[in-house]
ROVORO-688200 format. One line per 5 residues: for each residue x, y, z of N, C-alpha, C. Coordinates in steps of 0.2 Angstrom, whole numbers, m for minus. Layout:
N
X,Y,Z,X,Y,Z,X,Y,Z; ...
END
This chain:
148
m93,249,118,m97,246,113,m105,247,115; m109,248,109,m117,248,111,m120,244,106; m124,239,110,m128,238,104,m135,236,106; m139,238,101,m147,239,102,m152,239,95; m157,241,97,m160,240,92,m161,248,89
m163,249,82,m162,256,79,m166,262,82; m175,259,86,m177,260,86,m175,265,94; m172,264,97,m168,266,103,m162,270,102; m162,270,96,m155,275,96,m153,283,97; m160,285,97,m159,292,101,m157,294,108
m153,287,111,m156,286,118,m145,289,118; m142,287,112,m135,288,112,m133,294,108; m136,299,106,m134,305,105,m130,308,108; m128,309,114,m125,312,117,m117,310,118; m117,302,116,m108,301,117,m105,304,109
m108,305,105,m103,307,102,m108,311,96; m105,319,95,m109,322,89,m111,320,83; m107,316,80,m109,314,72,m115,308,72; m117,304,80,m119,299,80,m128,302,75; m130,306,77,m135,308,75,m136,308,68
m132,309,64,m131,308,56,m131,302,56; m128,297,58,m126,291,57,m133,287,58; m137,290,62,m143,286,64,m147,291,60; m149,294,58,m154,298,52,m152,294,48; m147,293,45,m144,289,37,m149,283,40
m148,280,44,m149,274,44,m156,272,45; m159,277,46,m168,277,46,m169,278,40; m167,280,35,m169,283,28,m167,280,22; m160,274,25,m156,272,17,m161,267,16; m158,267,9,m164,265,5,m160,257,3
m160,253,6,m154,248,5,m157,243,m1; m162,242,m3,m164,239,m9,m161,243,m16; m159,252,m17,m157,253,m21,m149,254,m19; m146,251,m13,m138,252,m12,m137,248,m17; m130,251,m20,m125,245,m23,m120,242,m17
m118,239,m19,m112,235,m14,m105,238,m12; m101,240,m7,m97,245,m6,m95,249,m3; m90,254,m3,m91,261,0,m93,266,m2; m95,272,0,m97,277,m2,m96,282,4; m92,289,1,m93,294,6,m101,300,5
m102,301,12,m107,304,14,m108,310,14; m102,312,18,m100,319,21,m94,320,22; m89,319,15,m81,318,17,m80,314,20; m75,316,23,m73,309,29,m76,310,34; m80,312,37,m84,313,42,m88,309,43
m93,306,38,m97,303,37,m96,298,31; m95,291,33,m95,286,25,m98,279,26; m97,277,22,m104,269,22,m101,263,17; m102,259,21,m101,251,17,m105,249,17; m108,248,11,m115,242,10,m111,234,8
m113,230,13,m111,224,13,m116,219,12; m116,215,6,m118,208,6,m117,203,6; m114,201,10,m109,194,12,m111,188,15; m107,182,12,m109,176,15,m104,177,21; m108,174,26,m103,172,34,m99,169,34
m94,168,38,m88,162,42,m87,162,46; m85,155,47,m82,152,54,m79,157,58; m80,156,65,m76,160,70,m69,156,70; m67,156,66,m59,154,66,m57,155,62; m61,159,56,m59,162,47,m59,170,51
m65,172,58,m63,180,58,m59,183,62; m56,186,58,m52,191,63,m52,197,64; m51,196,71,m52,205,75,m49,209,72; m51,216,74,m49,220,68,m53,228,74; m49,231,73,m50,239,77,m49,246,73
m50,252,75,m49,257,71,m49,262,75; m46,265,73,m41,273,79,m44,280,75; m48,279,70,m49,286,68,m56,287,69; m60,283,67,m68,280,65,m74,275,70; m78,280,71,m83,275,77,m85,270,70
m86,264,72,m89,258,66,m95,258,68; m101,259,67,m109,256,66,m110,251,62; m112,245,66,m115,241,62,m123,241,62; m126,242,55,m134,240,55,m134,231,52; m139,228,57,m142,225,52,m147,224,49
m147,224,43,m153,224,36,m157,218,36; m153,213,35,m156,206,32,m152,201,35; m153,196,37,m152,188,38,m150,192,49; m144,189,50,m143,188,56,m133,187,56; m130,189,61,m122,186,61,m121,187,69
m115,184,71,m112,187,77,m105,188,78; m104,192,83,m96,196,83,m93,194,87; m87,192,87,m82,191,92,m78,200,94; m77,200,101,m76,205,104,m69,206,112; m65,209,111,m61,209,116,m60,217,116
m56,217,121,m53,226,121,m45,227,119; m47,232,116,m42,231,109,m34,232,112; m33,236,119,m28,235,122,m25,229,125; m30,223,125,m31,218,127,m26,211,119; m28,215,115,m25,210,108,m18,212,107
m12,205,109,m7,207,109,m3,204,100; m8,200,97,m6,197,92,m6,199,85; m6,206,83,m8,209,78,m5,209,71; m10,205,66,m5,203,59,m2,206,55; m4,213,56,m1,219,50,2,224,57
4,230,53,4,236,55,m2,238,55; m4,246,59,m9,247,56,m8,250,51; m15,251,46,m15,254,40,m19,259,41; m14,265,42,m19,273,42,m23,275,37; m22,272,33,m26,276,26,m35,270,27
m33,264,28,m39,259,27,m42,260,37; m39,265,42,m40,265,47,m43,256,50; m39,254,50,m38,245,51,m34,242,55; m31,240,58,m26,234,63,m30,228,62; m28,221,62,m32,216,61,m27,211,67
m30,210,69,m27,205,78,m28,197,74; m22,191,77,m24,186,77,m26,184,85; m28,186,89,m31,186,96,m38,182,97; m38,176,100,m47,174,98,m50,181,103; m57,181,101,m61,186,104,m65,183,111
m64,188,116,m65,184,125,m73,182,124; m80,187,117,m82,184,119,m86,186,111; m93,182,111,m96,183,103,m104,187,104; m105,189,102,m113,193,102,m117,191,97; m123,192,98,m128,191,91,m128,199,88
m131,201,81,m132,207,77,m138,205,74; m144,205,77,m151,203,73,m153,207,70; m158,207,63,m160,211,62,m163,218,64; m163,222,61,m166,229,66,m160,231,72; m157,226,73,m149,229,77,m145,234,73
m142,238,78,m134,240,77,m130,238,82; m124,240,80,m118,240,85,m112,247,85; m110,250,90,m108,253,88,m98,252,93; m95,251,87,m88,249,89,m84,256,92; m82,257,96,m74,263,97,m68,260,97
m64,266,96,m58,263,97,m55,257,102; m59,257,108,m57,251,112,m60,247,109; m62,243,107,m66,238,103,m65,233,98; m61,230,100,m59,226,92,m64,221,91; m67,219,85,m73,215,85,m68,211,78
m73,206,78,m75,198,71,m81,198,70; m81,205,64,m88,203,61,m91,196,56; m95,198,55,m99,193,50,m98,184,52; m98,183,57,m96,177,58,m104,175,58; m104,165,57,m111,163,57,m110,158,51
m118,158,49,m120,154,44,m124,157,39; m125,156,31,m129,160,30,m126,165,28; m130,170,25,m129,177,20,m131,185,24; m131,188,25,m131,195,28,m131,201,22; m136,206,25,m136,213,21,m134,219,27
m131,221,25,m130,227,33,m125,233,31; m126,235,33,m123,244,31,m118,245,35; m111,246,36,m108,249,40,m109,257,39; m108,261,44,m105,267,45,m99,269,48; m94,275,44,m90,277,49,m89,282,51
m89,286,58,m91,293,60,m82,293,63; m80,301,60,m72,301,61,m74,307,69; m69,303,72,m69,304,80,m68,311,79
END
């Protein structure tokens, strides 16, 4: 997991080639005229969720990981925080994975929670099962997915 401010994000090129698209997008999206949703970028190489959502309680989220896709979270507008464990570590998982949605969802509480302030991103791996959107309050933020 990385997480930092966007302005720093040249500093992680190197762990993975697509990160640099993923951080171009994300200095140039125009998030006033996003609509809300997914959209692919570059095939499956490259795709994007624009998210506007009200928050929840840290015992409404569940951990949740993914085996095919690095996750980027930015944040746009408002503030949230994530609960986070390692995803080898979650023994209570409520579905199968779902290969097509690249998802697992855990009912494991998360060992610990971080902030995502604006101007931050985060960036998830496979080791990484996170609880997004937790907090108070409304959020605007972009996810990306760069496929491993």
């Amino acid at each position: 997991m990385i997480i930092d401010r966007l302005e720093n994000a040249d500093r992680y090129l190197a762990v993975h080639p697509g990160l640099e698209a993923a951080f171009d997008l994300l200095r140039t999206f125009d998030f006033d005229a996003a609509e809300d949703g997914p959209a692919e970028i570059d095939g499956e190489r490259l795709t994007i969720n624009m998210l506007r959502r009200d928050l929840k309680l840290r015992d409404e989220a569940k951990l949740e990981s993914h085996e095919r896709y690095i996750d980027i979270q930015y944040m746009h507008r408002g503030a949230d925080e994530f609960g986070w464990m390692v995803t080898d570590d979650c023994k209570q998982p409520i579905d199968k994975y779902d290969a097509e949605k690249d998802i697992i969802k855990y009912d494991d509480a998360p060992d610990a929670y971080f902030p995502l302030l604006e101007g931050m991103f985060v960036v998830f791996f496979p080791e990484d099962a996170h609880a997004p959107l937790v907090g108070e309050g409304s959020v605007e933020k972009l996810v990306v997915k760069v496929l491993l």
